[in-house]
N, C-alpha and C positions, 0 to 999 in steps of 0.2 A: 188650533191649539199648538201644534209644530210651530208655527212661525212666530207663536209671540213665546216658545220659550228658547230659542234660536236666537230671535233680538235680546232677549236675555243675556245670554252666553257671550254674543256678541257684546255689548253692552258693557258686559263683565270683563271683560278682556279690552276694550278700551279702556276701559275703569284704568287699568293696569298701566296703560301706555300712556297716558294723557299728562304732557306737564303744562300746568297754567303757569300763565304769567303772573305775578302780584307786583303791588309798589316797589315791592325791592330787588325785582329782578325774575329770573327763572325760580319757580318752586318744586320740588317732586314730589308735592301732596296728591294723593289722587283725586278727582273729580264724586264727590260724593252720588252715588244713585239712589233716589228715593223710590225705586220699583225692584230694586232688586238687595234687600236687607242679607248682611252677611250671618254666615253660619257662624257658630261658635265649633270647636274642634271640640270632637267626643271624649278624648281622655289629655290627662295632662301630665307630666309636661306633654309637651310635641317634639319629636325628633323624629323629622323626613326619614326613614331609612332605604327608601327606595322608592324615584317618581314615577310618573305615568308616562309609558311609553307608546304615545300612538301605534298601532300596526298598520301597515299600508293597504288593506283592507280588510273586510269585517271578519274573514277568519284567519286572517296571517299570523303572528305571536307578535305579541307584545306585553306590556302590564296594564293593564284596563283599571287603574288606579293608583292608591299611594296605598304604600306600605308606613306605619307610622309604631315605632319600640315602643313594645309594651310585652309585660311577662304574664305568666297565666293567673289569670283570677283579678287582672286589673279591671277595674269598673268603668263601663263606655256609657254615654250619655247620646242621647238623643240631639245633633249640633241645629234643630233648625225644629219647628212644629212639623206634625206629619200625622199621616197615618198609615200602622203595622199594613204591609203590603205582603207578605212572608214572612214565616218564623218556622223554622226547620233545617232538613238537611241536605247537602248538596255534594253528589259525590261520598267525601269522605271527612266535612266539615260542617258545623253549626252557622246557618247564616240568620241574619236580622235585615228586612227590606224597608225601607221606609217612602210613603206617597209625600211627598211635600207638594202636590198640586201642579198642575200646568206641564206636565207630562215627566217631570224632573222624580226619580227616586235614586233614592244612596243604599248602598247595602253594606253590610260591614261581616268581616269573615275573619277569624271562627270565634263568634261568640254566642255563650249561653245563658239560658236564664239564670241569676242569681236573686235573691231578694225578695221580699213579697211582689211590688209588681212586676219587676222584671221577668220572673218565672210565669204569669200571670198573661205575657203579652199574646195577646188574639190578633189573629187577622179582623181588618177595620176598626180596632182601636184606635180613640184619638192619644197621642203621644204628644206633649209640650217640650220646647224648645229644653236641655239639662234635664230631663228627666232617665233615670236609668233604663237601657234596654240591654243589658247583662253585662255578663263579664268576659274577658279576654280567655277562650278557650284554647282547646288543639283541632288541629288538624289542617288540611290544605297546606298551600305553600310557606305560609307561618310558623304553623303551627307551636302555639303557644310564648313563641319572643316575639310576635307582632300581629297587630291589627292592620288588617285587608278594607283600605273604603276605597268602595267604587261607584260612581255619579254614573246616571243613563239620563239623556232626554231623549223622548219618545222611544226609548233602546238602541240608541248609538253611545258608548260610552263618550264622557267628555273630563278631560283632568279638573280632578275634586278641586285642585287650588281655587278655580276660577268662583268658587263660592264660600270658601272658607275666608274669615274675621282679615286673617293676617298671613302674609306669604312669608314662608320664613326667609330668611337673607340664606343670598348665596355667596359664599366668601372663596374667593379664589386662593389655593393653599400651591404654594413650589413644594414641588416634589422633589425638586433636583436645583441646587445652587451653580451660578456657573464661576468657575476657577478665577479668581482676582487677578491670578497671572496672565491667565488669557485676553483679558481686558472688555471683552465680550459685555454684552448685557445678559442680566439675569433672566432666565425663564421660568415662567409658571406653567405649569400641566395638571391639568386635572381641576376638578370642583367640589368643595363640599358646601353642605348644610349644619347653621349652625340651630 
């Protein structure tokens, strides 16, 4: 089960690197995967506010997910079918687990039940792709301006993007202009997310 959700990951991540040829030349469409259906993103809009930071090993620090703006009481949704894996607390946060199958779960921190079923959600409940699994609470490193999703396979975290619909564009922003006197070329520093 490890290794067909590995070739997954992988998979998914050529997904990303793959440019085909077509008649008119180079294209940057990615390679469609019929095994590996993308997630929809749990609340809307999307704005990155913070990515996944590998750590260089399983307990070093990093960010074991995306951090994605949202205020309290925004409504999350369920981005893929699953089923409730956890619903409780952690620490000093409200988390939501979800099984998506094949050793892959997403959790999402700190949200709470809101809504008939949302408040409702049972461990082993089946949960459908956009169905509500609460709302944007407090607590943890959030705490109440964003939503915490973090991807495990088999319990190694692995960055959410690799399964989410659409990556958002990274747009290179100058931080700093260089002097027209100087005659220099301009420099870009830094990166955001649009």
């Amino acid at each position: 089960m490890r290794t067909r959700a590995l070739k997954a990951v992988v998979a998914a991540m050529v997904t990303v690197a793959v440019v085909t040829l077509g008649s008119g030349g180079v294209s940057a469409e990615p390679v469609a995967l019929a095994q590996t259906p993308r997630w929809a993103w749990p609340l809307h809009p999307v704005s990155v506010v913070r990515g996944f930071e590998a750590p260089p090993t399983p307990y070093a620090a990093g960010h074991r997910g995306l951090d994605l703006a949202a205020g309290s009481g925004t409504p999350v949704y369920a981005p893929a079918d699953g089923i409730v894996y956890f619903v409780g607390t952690v620490v000093d946060r409200p988390v939501v687990t979800l099984d998506h199958g094949g050793g892959v779960l997403s959790s999402y921190e700190p949200v709470a039940g809101a809504g008939s079923r949302a408040s409702a959600l049972e461990v082993g409940a089946t949960v459908p792709a956009g169905e509500s699994i609460g709302v944007v609470a407090s607590g943890g490193h959030c705490d109440a301006r964003c939503l915490h999703v973090g991807v495990r396979i088999d319990g190694a975290y692995v960055s959410p993007l690799l399964f989410f619909d659409r990556i958002p564009r990274a747009v290179l922003l100058p931080l700093q202009r260089a002097v027209a006197s100087t005659g220099g070329p301009a420099h870009a520093r830094g990166w955001a997310i649009r």
